[in-house]
N, C-alpha and C positions, 0 to 999 in steps of 0.2 A: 486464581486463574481469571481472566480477564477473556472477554470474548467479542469479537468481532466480525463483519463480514464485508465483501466486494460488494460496492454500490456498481448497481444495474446498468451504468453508463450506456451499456449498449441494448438495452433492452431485454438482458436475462444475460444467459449465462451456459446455454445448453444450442449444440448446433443442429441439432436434429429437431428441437422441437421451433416450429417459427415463433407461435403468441405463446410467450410466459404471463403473460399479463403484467410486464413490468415497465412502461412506456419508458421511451430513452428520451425524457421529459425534463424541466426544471421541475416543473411541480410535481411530477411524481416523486422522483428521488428527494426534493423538501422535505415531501409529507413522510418519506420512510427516513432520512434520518432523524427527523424529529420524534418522530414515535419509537424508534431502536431505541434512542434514550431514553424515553418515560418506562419502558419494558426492562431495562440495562444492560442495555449493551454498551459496549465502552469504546468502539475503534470502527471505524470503515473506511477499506483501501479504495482509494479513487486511483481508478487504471488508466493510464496514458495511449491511446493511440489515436492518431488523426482520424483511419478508417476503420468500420466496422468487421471487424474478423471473424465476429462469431456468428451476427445473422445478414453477412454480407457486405460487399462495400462501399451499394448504392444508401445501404439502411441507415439512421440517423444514429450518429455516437456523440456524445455529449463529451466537449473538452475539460482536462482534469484542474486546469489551472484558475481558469473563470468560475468552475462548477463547486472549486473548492473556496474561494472566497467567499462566495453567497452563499456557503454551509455555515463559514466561519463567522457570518453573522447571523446566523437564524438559529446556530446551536450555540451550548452554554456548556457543556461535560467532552461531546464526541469527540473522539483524537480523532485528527484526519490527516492518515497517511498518505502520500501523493503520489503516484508514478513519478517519475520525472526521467528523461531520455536524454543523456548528453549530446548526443545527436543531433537533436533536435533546439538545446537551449545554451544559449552563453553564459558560462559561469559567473558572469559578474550581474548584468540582468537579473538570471533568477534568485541569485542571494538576495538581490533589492527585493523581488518581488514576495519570495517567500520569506522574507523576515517581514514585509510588511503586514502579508497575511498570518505569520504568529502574532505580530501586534494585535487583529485585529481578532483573534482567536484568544488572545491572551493564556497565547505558551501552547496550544493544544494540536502544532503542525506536528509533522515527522515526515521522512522524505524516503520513498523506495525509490533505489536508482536502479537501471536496465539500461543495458547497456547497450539497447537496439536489436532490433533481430528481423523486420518487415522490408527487404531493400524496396520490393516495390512501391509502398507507400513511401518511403523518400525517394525515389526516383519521380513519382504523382507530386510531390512538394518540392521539389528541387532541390533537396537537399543531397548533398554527396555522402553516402553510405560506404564506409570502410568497411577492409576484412576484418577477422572475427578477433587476433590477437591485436591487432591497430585500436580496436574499438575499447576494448577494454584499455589501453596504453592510455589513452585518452579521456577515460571516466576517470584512472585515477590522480592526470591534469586537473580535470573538472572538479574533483573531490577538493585536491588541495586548494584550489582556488577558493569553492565556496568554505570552508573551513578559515582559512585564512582572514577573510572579506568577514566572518562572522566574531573574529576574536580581533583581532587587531584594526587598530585607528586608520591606518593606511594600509596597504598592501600593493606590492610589487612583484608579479610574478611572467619569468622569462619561460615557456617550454615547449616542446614541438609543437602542440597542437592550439596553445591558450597564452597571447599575453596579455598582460594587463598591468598599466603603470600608475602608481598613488589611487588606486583603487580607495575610495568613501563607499561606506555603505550603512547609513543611518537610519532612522533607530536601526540600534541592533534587534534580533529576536528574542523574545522573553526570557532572561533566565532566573530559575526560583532554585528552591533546595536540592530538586531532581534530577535538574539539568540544564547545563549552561547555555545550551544552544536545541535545536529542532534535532532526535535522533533520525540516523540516518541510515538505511538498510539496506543492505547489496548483497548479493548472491551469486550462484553460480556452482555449477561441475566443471567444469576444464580446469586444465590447470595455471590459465591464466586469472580466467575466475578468480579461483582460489588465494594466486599469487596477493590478485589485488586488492580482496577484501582482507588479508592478513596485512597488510601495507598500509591499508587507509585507516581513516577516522570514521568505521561504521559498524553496525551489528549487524550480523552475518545472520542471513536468512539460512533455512533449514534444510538444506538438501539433501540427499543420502549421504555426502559424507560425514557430517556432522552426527551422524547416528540415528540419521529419523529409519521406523523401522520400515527397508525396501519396498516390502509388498502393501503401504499404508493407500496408498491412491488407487489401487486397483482393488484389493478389499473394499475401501470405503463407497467402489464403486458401483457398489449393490445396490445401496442409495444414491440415486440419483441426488437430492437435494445434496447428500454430504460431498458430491464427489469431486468439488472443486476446494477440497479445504487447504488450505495454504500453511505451516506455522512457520513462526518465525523467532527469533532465538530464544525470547523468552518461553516460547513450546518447548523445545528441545529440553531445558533445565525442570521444565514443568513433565515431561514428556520420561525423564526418568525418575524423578517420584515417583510419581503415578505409578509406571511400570505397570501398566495397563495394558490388555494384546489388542490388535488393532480391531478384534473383532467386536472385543467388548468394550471395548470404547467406542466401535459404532453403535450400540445398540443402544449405549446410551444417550448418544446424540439422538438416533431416532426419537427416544422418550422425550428428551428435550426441546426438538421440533415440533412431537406434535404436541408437548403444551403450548405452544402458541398459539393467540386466537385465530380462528378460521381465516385463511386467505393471506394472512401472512406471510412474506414472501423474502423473510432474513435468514435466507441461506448464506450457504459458502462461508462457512466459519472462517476468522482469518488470523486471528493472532491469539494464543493460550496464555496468563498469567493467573497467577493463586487469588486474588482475592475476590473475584467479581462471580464466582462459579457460586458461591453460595447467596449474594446478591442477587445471582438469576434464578436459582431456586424460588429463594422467596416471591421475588415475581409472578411465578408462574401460579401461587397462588391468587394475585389480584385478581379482580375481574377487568376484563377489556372494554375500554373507555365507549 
């Protein structure tokens, strides 16, 4: 089990409380992914939007593509998943950009795609915001492109919404024994959604159809700290071993929050895999630095 959380970008993660005490900072979020890792944690999702949605839209939100770079050099272990919004980025672009930043992570990107959903913040950025089955039509343009751009010398792609002719995109992304390219994870309920992540070249995040059990968000949301927890496929396969009810799996969490030292502020679990749950264990006996 592998465990993870949502970096603070905007300043916490709760819309009713204003001061999390998580500044929407470089330096702050530095200093907690550097310390997630010494404690082991192994993943933190960096969330993509221009405006601040959760403690408003004048509040400062830290961008996911710059902020992930300068992780990429300050950490040595953390996977750093990315938002990324088709919407908002050209397929050919962000292949450059995000294989450069595996480069400089050496292999430790991975990429959430979203498929948009704020039209008024692209309407504030001029960007034109399509309806809901267009949107998706068009991530899964954007998919093949960047997939393409990452395996092949050239690339030439003709489609409604992306083209691009003798596409180069050098260095490629790192690839080792694990994986040839940055995994890539998309999601969705509709049945477009669904159409498209069965389609594409990506691991399908966890939604109720996949078997996550219904009432897991709303249980878990006795706990405030758990109630933003996310899995994502590798939960799902973790998630029926286990076969654990969501009650007592919260309670466990609790136990494992509050071994944390005081003040500690690595909520919002984000991704489940088998081997780092007992690596966290161990942890929690160290003492805090």
């Amino acid at each position: 089990m592998r465990y993870g959380y949502w970096l603070p970008v905007f300043g916490g993660w709760l819309r009713n409380v204003p001061d999390e005490r998580m500044a929407a900072t470089w330096q702050y979020v530095q200093r907690l992914a550097r310390r997630s890792e010494e404690i082991g944690y192994d993943l933190t999702l960096i969330a993509e939007l221009f405006l601040n949605d959760i403690k408003g839209i004048d509040a400062p939100a830290l961008d996911a593509w710059s902020t992930a770079a300068a992780l990429a050099s300050v950490t040595s272990r953390l996977e750093l998943m990315v938002a990324v919004r088709p919407t908002f980025h050209q397929p050919a672009t962000l292949a450059k950009q995000a294989a450069n930043i595996d480069q400089i992570s050496n292999g430790r990107l991975s990429l959430n795609v979203v498929s948009s959903w704020w039209k008024d913040e692209a309407r504030r950025y001029g960007i034109a915001f399509d309806e809901h089955d267009d949107r998706y039509a068009r991530t899964a343009e954007w998919l093949a492109v960047i997939d393409a751009a990452w395996r092949e010398p050239q690339t030439t792609f003709r489609g409604t919404y992306y083209q691009v002719e003798d596409l180069v995109v050098e260095p490629k992304p790192v690839a080792s024994r694990t994986r040839q390219r940055p995994v890539i994870y998309a999601g969705g309920e509709s049945p477009k959604a669904k159409e498209m992540t069965t389609r594409t070249p990506t691991a399908a995040c966890a939604p109720d159809w996949l078997g996550r059990p219904s009432g897991w968000r709303i249980r878990c949301g006795r706990s405030r700290r758990l109630a933003s927890i996310c899995c994502c496929s590798s939960a799902v396969l973790s998630w029926r071993r286990w076969n654990g009810s969501p009650n007592r799996s919260c309670r466990w969490w609790r136990r494992a929050f509050r071994a944390l030292p005081e003040g500690a502020e690595w909520n919002n679990c984000a991704r489940l895999t088998q081997d780092s749950r007992q690596r966290f264990r161990r942890s929690r006996s160290r003492p805090s630095p």
